[in-house]
N, C-alpha and C positions, 0 to 999 in steps of 0.2 A: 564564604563572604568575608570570613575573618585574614584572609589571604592579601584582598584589595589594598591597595596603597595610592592615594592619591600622587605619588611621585612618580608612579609608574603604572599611566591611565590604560595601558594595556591588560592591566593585568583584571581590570572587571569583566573583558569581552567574555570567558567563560561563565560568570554568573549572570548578568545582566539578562540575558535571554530567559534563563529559568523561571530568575524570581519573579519579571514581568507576567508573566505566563501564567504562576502559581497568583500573583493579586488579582490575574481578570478569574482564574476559575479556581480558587482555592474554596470552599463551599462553609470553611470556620469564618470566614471573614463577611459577618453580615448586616452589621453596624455599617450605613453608609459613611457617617462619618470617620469611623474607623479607616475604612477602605480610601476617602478621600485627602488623610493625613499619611498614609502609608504610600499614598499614590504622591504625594508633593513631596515626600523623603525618597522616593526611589527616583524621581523628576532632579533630585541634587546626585544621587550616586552617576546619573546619565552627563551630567555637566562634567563630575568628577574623569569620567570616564575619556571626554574631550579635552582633559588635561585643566582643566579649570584651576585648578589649585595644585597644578604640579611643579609651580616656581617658588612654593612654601618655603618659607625661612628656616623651619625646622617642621618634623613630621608629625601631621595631624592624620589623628583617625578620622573615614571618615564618616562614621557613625556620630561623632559630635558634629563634622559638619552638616552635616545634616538635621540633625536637632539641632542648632545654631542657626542656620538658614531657615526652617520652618517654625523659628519659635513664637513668630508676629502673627501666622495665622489663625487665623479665628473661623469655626466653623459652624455653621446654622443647625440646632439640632429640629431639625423637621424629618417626617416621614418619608415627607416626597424630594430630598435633598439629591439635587441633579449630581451626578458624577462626573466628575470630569473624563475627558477623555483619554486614553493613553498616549503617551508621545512615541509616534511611531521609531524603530531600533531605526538608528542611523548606518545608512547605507555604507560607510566607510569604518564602520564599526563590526560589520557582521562577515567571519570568515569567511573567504572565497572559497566555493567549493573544490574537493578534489576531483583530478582531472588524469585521463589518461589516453595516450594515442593510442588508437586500434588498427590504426594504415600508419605504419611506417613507411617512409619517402622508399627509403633504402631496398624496400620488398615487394613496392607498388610502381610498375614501371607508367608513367605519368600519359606517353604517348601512347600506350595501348589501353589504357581505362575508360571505364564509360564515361562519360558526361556525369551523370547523376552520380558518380563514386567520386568523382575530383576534390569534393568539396572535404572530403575524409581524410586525404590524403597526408600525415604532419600534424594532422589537427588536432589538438588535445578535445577530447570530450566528456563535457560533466557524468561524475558519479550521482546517483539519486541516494541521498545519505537521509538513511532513518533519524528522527530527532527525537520520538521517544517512543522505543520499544515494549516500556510499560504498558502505555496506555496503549498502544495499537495491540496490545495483547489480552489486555481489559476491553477494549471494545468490540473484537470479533467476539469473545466469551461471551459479551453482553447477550448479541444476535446470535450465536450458539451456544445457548444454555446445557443441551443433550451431547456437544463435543467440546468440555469444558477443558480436558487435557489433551486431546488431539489440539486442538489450539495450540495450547502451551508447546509442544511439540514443532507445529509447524512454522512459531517464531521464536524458536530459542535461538536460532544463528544472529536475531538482530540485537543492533548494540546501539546505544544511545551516542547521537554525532556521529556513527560512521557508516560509510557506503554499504548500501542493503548487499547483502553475500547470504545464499542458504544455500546448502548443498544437496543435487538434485532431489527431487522430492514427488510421490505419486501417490495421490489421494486416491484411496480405495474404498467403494460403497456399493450396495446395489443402483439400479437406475431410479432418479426421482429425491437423493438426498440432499440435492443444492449442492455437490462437490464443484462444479463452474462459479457460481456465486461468491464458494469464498475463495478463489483465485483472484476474483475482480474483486470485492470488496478487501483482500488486503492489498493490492495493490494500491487501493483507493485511500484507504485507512494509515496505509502508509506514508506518500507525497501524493499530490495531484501530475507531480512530473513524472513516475511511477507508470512505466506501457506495457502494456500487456499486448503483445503478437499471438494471437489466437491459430493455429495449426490445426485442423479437422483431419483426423486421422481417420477415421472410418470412408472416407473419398480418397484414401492415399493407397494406391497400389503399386507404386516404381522406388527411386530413391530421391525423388525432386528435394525432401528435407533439406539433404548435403549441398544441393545447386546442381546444376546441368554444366556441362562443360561448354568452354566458350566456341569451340567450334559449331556448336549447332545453333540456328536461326532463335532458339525457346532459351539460348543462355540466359543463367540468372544465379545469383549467390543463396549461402545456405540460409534457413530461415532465422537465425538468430542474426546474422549479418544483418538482412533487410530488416530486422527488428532494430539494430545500432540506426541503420541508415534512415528507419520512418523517426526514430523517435529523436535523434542526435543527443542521444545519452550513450553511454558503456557497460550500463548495466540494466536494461529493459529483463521483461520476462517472458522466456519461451514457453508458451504453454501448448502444450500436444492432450488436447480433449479425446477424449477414449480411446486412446492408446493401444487395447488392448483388443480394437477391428481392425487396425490394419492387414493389408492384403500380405503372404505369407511368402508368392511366386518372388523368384532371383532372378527375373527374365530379364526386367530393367532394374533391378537392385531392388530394396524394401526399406518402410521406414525405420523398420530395429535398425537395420546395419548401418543406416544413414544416422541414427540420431548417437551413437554409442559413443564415436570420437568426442563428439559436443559434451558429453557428460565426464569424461575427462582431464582437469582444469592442467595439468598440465599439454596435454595434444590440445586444446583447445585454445592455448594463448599462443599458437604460431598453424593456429589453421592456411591449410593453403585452398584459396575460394580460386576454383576451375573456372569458374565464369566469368570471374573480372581478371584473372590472371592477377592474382594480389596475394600476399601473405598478410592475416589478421590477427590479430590478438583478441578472443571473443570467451576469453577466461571470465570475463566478470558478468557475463550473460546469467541470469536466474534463468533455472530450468525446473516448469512444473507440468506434471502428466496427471489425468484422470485417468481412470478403470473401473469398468465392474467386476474384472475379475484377475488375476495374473497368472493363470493356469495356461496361456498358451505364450505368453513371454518369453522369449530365449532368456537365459541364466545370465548372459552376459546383462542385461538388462535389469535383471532383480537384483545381480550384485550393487549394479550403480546406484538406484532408487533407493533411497531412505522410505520406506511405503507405511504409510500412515492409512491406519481403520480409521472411517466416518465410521459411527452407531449408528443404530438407527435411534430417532425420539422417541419421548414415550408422551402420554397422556397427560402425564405432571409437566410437561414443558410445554403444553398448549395456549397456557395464556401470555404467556411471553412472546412466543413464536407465531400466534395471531396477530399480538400486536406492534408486532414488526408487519407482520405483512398488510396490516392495514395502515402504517405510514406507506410505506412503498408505494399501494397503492393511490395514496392522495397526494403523493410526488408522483406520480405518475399520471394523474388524473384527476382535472377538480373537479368530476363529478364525485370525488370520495373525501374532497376534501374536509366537509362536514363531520365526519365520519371519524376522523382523527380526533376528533375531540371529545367523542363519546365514545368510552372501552366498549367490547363488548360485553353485552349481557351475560350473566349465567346460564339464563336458558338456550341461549346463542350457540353459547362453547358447548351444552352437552351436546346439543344436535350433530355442531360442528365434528366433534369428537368421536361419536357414535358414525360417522359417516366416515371419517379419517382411519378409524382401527381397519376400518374394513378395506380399505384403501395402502395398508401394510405402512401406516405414518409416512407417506411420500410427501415431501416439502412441495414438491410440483403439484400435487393434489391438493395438499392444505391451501394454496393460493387461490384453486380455482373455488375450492368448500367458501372459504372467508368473501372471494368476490360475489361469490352468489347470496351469500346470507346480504351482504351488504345491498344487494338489490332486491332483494324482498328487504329489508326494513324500509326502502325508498320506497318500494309499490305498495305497502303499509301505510305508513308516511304519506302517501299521494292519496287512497280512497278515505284515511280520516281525517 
């Protein structure tokens, strides 16, 4: 902050985002009126930032302008003292994302292309850039208490402000540990602009991953392609779910052999897609795989996988982990909606728990224990 110069309104665009960010949920800040003087000083640094005072005679900080500009207000000390609203970041103030072509003109011949690839063609397409790595790392820990460093693990590659990049990665558990969920939940946790192309590998018997070649009637490009092409991003995520059923036969090819090049960021940014007759660059593709096991994996494939153990939970992470699944389920359903507002019981969790051990701690299992307890409290609830 001490960097800013009102001479040179450029130079707040790096902080301006933060510190806004830090006043709506910074959790010290609980004095309304604190929050509401803090809020009309960072309302001057926003001015400053559109050059306001960048024709100054001589250089002012602009932390006195700012206490200078806010020194006439006067604020209500009441309980219920309404907050002002934030001023939303100005649209000409907030970096353009980064962007990068994946169809080069020069490698995509224009008259032999599909219709639905054209639009790719020269086109720069946005990165989906992490803006903070912290939290989205604090918040999957939140909801996986029992994979406090496997988390850590699976978002060290991200970086605050820059395009999500992790290198390929394959979540290992038995069946039943929520290893799908936390694909989608950091995807989610991540951006909302953040896609996930789902690949079912245990239905995969040929090599269709890589694409079909354009001479047959079934042509179509490899699945990270059609992940660029659904999402019109550069860095979506390939995700290949149990991985570790694919069909084994070389008749029509296989998913190992098809997916190996893709895991390779150099072969991977001049891939040549058979189907559309094009040359891609699908380097910045995220690749994640689930497994129950890796024992039948070809080697080429363990090499490339960063492979990450899921634990299993234990009994000490049941109340946490209930009580996520009993929001989930009242975003799911407002028949549960009630339900989110009262923890559960004590005697709830033993039951719960006592039923779960037996069940080898499956998170699939714990939703269906929690759904049910939640419907007997309701048919409880209904006879008294």
């Amino acid at each position: 902050m001490m960097t800013c110069d009102p001479e040179r309104p450029e130079s707040f665009n790096a902080v301006l985002p933060q510190v806004t960010w830090l006043l709506q949920h910074w959790s010290i800040i609980t004095s309304p009126i604190q929050k509401a003087r803090l809020h009309d000083r960072l309302h001057v640094w926003w001015l400053a930032a559109r050059g306001e005072w960048a024709g100054a005679t001589k250089p002012v900080s602009i932390f006195r302008i700012a206490e200078r500009e806010t020194a006439s207000c006067t604020y209500e000390d009441s309980g219920d003292f309404p907050l002002p609203e934030p001023d939303p970041e100005p649209e000409d103030l907030r970096p353009a994302p980064p962007t990068v072509v994946v169809m080069p003109a020069r490698h995509a011949e224009e008259k032999g292309l599909p219709q639905a690839w054209k639009d790719l063609r020269d086109q720069p397409l946005p990165l989906v850039v992490c803006d903070d790595a912290t939290w989205v790392r604090e918040k999957l820990q939140d909801e996986y208490p029992h994979a406090y460093r496997e988390i850590a693990l699976l978002t060290q590659d991200l970086r605050d402000d820059e395009p999500v990049r992790m290198r390929p990665t394959l979540l290992l558990s038995p069946p039943g540990f929520g290893k799908t969920r936390v694909v989608r939940r950091l995807a989610e946790v991540i951006s909302p602009q953040m896609y996930v192309y789902r690949f079912d590998a245990a239905s995969s018997f040929d090599g269709m991953y890589g694409g079909t070649p354009k001479g047959w009637s079934s042509a179509q490009a490899s699945v990270p392609a059609r992940a660029i092409m659904m999402s019109k991003t550069a860095n979506p995520i390939s995700f290949v779910d149990e991985i570790c059923r694919a069909g084994e036969s070389q008749h029509n090819g296989n998913l190992w052999s098809a997916i190996t090049p893709h895991l390779e960021r150099e072969t991977a940014a001049r891939y040549r897609e058979s189907g559309i007759d094009a040359e891609m660059n699908l380097s910045h593709v995220v690749h994640i795989a689930t497994a129950n096991s890796i024992e039948r994996l070809p080697s080429q494939l363990r090499d490339r996988y960063r492979v990450i153990r899921i634990p299993s939970p234990t009994l000490a992470h049941l109340p946490r982990l209930a009580a996520i699944v009993v929001n989930e389920l009242a975003v799911e359903n407002d028949m549960y909606a009630s339900h989110a507002i009262k923890p559960l019981a004590p005697d709830e969790l033993e039951i719960i728990g006592r039923a779960w051990a037996k069940e080898r701690f499956s998170l699939r299992k714990l939703r269906r224990l929690v759904e049910a307890t939640l419907e007997a409290r309701d048919a409880c609830a209904r006879r008294h």
